[in-house]
C-alpha positions in Angstrom: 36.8 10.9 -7.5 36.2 6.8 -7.4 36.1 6.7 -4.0 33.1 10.3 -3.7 30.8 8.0 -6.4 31.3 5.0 -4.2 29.8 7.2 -1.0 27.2 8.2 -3.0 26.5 5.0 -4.6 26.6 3.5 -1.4 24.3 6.4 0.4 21.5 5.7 -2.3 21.3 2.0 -2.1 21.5 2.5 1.4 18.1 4.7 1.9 16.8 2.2 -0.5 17.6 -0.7 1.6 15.5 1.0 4.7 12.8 1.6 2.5 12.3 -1.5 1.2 12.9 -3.4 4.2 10.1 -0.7 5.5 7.7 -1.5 2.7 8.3 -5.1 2.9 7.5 -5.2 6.5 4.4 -3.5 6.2 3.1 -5.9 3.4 4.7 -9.1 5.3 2.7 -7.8 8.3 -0.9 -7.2 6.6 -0.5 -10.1 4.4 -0.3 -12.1 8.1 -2.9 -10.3 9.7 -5.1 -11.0 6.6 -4.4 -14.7 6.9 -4.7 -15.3 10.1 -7.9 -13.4 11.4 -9.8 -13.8 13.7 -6.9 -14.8 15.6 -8.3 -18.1 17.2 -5.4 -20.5 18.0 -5.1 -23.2 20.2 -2.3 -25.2 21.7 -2.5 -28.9 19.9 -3.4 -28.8 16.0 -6.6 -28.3 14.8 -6.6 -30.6 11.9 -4.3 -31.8 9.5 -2.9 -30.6 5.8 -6.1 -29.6 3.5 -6.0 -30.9 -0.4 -9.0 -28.5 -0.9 -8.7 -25.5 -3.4 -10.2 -23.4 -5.9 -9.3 -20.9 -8.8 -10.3 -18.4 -6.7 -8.0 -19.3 -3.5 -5.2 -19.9 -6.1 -5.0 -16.1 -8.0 -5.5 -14.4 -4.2 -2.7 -16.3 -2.9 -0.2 -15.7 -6.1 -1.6 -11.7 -6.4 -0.9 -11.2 -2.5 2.5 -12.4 -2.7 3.4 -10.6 -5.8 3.8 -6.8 -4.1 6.0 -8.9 -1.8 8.3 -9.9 -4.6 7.9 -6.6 -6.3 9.2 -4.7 -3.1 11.8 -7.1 -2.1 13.2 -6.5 -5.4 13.7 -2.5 -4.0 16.1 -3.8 -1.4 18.8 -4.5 -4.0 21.7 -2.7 -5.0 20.3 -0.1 -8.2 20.4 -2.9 -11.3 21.8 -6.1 -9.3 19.7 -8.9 -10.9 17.2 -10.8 -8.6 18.4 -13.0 -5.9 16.1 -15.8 -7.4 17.5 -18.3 -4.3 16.2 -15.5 -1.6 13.2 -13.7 -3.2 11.9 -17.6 -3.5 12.9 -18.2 0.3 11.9 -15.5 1.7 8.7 -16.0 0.0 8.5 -19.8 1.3 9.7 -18.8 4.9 6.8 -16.1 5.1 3.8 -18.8 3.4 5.0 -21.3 5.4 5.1 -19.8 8.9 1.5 -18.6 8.0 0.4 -22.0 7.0 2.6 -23.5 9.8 0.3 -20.8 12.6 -2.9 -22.1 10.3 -2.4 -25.5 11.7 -3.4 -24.3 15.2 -6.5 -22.6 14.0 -10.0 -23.6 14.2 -10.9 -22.0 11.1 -7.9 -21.6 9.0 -7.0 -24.4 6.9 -3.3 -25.7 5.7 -2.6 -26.4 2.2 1.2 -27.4 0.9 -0.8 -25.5 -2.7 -1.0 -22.4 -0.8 2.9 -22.8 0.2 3.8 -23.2 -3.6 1.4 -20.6 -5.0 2.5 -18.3 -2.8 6.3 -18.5 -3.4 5.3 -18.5 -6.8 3.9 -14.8 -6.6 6.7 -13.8 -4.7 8.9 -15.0 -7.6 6.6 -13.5 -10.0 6.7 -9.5 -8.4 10.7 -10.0 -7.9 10.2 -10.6 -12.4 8.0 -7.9 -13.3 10.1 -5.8 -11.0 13.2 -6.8 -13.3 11.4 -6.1 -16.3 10.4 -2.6 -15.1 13.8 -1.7 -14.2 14.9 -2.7 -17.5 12.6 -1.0 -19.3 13.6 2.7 -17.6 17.4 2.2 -17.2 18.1 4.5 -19.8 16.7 7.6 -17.9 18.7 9.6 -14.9 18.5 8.0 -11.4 15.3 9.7 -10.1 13.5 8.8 -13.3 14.6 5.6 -13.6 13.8 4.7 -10.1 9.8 6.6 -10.3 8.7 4.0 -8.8 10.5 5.0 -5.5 9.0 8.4 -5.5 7.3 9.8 -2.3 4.0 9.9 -4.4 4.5 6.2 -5.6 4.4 4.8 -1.6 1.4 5.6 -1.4 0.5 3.4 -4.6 2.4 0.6 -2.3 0.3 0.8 0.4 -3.3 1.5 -1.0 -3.1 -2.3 -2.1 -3.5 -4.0 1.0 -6.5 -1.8 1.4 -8.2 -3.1 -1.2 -7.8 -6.3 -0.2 -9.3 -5.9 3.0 -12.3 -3.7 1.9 -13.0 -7.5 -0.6 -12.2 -9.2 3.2 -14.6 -7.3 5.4 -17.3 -6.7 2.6 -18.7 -10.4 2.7 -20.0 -9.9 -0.6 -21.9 -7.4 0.1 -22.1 -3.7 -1.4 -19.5 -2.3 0.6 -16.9 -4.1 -1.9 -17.6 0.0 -4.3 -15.1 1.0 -1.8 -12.4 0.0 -3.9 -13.7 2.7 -7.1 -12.3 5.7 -4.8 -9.6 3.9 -3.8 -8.7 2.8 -7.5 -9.6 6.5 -8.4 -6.9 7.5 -6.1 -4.2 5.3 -7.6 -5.5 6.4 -10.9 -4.5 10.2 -10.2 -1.3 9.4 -8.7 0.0 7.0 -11.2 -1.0 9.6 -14.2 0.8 12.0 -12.3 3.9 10.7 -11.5 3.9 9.2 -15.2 3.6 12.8 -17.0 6.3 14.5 -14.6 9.4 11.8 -15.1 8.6 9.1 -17.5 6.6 10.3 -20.2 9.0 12.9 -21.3 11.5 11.0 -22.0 9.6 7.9 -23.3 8.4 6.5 -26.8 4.7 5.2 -26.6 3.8 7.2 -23.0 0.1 6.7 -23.1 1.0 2.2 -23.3 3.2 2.6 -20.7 0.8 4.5 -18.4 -1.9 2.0 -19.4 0.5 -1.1 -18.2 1.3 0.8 -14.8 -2.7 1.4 -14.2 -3.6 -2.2 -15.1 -0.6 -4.1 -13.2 -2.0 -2.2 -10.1 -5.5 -2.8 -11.6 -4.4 -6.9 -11.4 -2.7 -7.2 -8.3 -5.3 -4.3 -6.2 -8.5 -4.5 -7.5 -8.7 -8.1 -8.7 -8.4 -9.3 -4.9 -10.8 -6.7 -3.6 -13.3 -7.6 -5.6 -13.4 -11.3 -4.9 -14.8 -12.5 -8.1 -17.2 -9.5 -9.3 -16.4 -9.0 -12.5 -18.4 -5.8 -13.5 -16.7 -4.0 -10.2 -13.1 -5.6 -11.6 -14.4 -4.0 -14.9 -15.2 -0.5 -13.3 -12.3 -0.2 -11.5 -10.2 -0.7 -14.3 -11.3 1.7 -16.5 -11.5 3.9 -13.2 -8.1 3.3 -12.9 -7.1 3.8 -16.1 -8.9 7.0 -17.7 -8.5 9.1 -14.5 -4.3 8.0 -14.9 -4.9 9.3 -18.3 -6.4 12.2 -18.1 -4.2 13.0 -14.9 -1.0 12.6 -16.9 -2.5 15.1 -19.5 -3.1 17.7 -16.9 0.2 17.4 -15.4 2.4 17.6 -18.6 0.2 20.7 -19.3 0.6 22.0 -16.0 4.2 21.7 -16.2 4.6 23.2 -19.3 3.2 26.5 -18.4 5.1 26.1 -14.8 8.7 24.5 -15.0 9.4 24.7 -11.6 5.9 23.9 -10.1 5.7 21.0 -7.3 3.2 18.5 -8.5 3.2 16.8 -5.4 1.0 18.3 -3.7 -1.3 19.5 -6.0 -2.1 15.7 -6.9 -2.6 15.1 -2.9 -5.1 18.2 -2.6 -7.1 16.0 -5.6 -7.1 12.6 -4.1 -7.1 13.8 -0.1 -11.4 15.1 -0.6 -11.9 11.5 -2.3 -10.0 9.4 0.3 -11.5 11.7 3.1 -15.0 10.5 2.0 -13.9 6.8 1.7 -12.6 7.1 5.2 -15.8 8.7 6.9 -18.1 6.2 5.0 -16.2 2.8 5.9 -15.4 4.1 9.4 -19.7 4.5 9.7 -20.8 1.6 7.1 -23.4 0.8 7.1 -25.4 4.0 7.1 -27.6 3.7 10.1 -29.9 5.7 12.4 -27.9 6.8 15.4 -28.8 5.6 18.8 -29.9 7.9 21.3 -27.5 6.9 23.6 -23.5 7.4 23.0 -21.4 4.1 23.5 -18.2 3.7 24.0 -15.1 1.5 25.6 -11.7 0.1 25.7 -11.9 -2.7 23.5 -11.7 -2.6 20.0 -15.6 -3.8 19.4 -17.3 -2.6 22.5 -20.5 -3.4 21.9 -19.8 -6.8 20.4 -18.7 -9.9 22.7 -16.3 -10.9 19.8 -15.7 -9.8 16.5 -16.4 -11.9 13.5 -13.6 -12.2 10.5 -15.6 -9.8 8.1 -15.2 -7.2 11.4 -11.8 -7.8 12.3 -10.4 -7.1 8.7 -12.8 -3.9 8.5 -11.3 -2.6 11.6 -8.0 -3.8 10.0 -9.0 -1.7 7.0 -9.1 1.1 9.5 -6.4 0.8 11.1 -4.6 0.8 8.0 -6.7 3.7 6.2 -4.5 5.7 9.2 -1.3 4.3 7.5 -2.1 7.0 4.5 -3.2 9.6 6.2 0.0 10.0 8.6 1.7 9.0 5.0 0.0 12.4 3.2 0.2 14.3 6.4 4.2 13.7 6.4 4.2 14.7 2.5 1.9 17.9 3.2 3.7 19.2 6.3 6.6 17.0 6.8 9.1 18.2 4.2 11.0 19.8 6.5 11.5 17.5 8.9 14.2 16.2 9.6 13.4 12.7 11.4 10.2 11.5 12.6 10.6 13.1 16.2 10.5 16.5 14.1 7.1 15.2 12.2 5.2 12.9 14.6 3.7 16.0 16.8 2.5 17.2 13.5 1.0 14.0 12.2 -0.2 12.7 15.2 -2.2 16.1 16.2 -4.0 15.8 12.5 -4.3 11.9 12.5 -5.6 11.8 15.9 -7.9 14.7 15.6 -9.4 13.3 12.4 -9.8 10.2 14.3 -11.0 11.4 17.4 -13.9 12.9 15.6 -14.6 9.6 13.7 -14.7 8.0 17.2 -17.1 10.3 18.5 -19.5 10.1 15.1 -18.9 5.9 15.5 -20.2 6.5 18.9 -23.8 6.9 17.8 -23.6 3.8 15.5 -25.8 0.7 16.7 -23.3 -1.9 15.4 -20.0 0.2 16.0 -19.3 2.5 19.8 -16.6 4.5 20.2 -13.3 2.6 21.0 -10.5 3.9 22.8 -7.9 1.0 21.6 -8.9 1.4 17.6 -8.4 5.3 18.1 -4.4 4.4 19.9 -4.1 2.1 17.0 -5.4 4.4 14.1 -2.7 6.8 15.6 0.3 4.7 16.0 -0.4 3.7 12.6 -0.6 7.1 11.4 3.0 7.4 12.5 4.2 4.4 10.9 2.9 5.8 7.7 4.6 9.5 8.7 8.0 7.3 8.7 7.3 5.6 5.7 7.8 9.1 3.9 10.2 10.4 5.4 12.7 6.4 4.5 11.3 8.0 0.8 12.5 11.4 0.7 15.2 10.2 2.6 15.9 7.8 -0.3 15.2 10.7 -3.4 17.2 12.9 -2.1 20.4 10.5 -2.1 18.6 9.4 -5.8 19.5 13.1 -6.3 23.0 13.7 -5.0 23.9 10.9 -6.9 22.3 12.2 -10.9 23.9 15.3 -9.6 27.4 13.6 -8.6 27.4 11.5 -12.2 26.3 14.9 -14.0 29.2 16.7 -12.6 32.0 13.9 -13.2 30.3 13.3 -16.6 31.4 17.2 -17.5 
């Protein structure tokens, strides 16, 4: 009997072990991309160790590193304590190989501050990840672990996309693209709140408000570089669309026990993010040309791309990252591995951005590009993976509540 809640033990901290690594990855691989843009390196070093800073540097590089540390966190063993020694040298090892790269560019700077500041923000999400976990371990393993849930990857990974809409906006008014996105994150967060923490929870409604403003913090702060009345929107965004989604769903599934909420709450956010989509992929809003453009190269009718550019095709490329996510979710339930659900996902990811191509094609500043579309679509099956490592990982989350239910009779 040991030995059968061992396996399953083992099985569940297994799948959560692939699905953090796969989170981590994905957050360790943006975070890069972000600092390192536009990609202009040389051979000798371009200058030496900067002293220069401001508050403003200082909370993006703690809040960027945070997720990391928050993620890493999922790799552990179901309540092992942090690995304070590893979440702080992984953390150092990723900074500094950044700021080590930053040396050889042109115009990226290297500053032994950003080194500590971001190690401290990896230390920092490996915390608030302990203090989460603490504060649900007396619910059953799905419930305890919401944060795991299919619904919640897609909380992961609309972070990073705030950050780069902030990135590629320059300031400008591009930077509202974060209010859907928030509005998103809103829904699901109220959601998943009302179907496995508030029913078992004292004080539901502070808990929910937490969860909305911790993604609020470490989202939405960065995105909006500075702009306090968008931070200030997208927070109450955020916030009153989580609560008024949890509402819907307790009621929802208090007439219907058995209903899936799951895709319900995708159905509501998919129309929102499917604008958000259309309008960054053809900001700013211009008069077509009467001539269709198009190439291989990523900006085909620029020589080079600037920094704003290369993280708004960046944002792109990763907007694709959600959609082959909620195209998995939608469709993909049955699947068994990703060979079952890529011909799925990439027929709907690569269709939808086929025709974004073509509409991009008319744009003055844009043309269509045959590389973004390959990229938009190979992301879209990274994100189709990334679901199925999570229902991989709740259904072992279930075997085992099951397992510790029927031992426990």
């Amino acid at each position: 009997m040991a030995s059968t809640r061992f396996r399953f033990r083992r099985t569940a901290d297994f799948t959560a072990l692939r699905l953090g690594r796969a989170v981590l990855g994905y957050l360790a691989l943006i975070t890069s991309i972000i600092t390192m843009a536009p990609f202009r390196l040389q051979w000798t070093p371009a200058h030496g160790v900067s002293g220069i800073w401001n508050w403003s540097d200082l909370v993006m590089n703690v809040l960027m590193f945070v997720p990391f540390g928050f993620v890493y966190q999922l790799t552990r063993p179901r309540g092992a304590p942090p690995d304070w020694p590893r979440v702080v040298v992984l953390g150092a090892m990723l900074s500094g190989t950044i700021e080590t790269l930053q040396l050889f560019s042109p115009t990226r700077y290297t500053s032994l501050l950003d080194l500590a500041t971001n190690t401290a923000g990896a230390a920092l999400g490996a915390w608030l990840f302990a203090r989460v976990a603490r504060r649900l371990e007396d619910d059953t393993a799905v419930q305890s672990l919401a944060l795991e849930l299919p619904l919640m990857g897609l909380v992961y990974q609309l972070i990073p996309l705030c950050w780069l809409i902030g990135l590629g906006s320059e300031g400008g008014a591009r930077r509202i693209f974060v209010l859907p996105i928030a509005a998103c994150a809103g829904a699901i967060l109220g959601t998943v709140h009302a179907a496995y923490l508030a029913p078992e929870r004292h004080q539901s409604r502070r808990w929910l408000v937490a969860m909305a403003l911790g993604w609020v913090i470490v989202a939405v702060v960065p995105g909006a570089l500075g702009d306090l009345d968008l931070i200030c929107a997208g927070a109450l965004l955020t916030v009153g669309i989580a609560l008024v989604r949890s509402i819907t769903t307790r009621r929802g599934l208090a007439a219907h026990a058995n209903r899936r909420f799951e895709v319900p709450t995708l159905q509501l956010v998919l129309p929102l993010f499917a604008v958000y989509v259309a309008l960054s992929a053809l900001w700013p809003l211009s008069t077509p040309t009467p001539a269709w453009q198009w190439g291989v190269a990523l900006t085909p009718l620029q020589i080079e791309p600037t920094q704003p550019g290369m993280y708004r095709l960046l944002e792109h490329v990763a907007a694709f990252t959600l959609v082959g996510y909620m195209i998995a979710e939608v469709h993909g339930r049955d699947a068994r591995a990703l060979r079952d659900a890529a011909p799925r996902v990439a027929w709907w990811a690569g269709g939808i951005s086929l025709a974004l191509q073509a509409a991009r094609g008319w744009h003055p500043d844009a043309g269509a590009s045959v590389l973004l579309w390959l990229f938009t679509v190979a992301s879209a099956l990274f994100g189709g993976w990334m679901y199925l490592l999570q229902r991989d990982h709740v259904r072992a989350l279930v075997d085992r509540r099951r397992l510790l239910a029927s031992l426990a009779v």
